[in-house]
C-alpha positions as CSV (number, residue, x, y, z in Angstrom):
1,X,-10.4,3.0,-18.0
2,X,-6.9,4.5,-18.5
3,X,-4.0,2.5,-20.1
4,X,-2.6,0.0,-17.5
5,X,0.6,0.1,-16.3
6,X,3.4,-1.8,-15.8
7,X,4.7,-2.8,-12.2
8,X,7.5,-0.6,-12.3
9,X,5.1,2.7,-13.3
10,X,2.4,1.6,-10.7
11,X,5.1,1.0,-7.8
12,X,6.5,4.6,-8.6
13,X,3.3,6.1,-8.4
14,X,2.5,4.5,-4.8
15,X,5.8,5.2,-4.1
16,X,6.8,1.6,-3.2
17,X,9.1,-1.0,-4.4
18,X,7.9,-3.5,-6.9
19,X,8.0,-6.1,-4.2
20,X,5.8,-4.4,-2.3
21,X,3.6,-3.9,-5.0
22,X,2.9,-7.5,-5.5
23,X,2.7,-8.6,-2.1
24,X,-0.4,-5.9,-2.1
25,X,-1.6,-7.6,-4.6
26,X,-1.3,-11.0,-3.9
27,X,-2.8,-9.9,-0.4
28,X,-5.9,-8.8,-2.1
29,X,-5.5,-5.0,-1.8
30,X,-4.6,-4.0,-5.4
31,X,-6.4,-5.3,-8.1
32,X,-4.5,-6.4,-11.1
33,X,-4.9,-7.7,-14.4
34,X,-3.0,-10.4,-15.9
35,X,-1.8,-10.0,-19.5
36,X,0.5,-13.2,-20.0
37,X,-0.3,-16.7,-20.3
38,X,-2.2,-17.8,-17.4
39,X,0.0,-19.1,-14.6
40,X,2.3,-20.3,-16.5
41,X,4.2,-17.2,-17.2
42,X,1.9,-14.0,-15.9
43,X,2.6,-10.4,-16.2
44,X,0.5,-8.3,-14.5
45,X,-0.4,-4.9,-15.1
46,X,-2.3,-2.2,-13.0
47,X,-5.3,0.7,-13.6
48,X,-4.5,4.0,-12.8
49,X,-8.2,3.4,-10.6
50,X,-7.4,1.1,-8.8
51,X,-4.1,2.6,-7.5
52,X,-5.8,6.4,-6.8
53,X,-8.7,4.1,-4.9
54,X,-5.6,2.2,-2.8
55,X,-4.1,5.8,-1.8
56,X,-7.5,7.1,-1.1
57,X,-8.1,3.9,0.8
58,X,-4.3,4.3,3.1
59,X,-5.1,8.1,3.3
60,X,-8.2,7.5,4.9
61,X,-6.7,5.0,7.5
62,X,-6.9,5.3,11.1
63,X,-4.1,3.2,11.7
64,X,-1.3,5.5,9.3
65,X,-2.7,8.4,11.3
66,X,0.5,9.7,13.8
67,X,0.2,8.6,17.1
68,X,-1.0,11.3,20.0
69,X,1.6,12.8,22.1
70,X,2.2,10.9,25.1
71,X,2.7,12.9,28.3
72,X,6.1,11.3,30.1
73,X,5.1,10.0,33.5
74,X,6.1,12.2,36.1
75,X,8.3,10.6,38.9
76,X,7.1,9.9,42.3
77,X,9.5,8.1,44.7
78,X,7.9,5.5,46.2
79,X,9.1,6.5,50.3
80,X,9.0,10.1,51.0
């Protein structure tokens, strides 16, 4: 395993806020470690792993893919 990094490090390298970063991780998606004391006062920091298996995860997504061109509707009048 690589040296963890801090929020601000592992934000930058997903290129996303901090905020972000944590509400990924408190949704489940990133894992973290927690380096402080307990839940009294936590600091969390994050593997280099986990955040290339994220992207990898994202990239991979159906749902970021762009969406299909959609052909405008052509206009019929209704009384011709």
């Amino acid at each position: 395993m690589s040296n963890p990094l801090p929020p601000k490090q592992a934000a930058e390298f997903l290129g996303c806020s901090v905020d972000q970063l944590r509400r990924l991780d408190r949704a489940g998606e990133i894992p973290s470690v927690n380096i402080g004391l307990g839940k009294v006062r936590q600091r969390r920091v994050y593997h280099l792993e986990d955040l290339q298996a994220f992207k990898l995860r994202r990239s991979n997504s159906s749902r970021l893919q762009a969406p299909q061109q959609i052909q405008p509707a052509t206009y019929q009048p209704r009384w011709s």
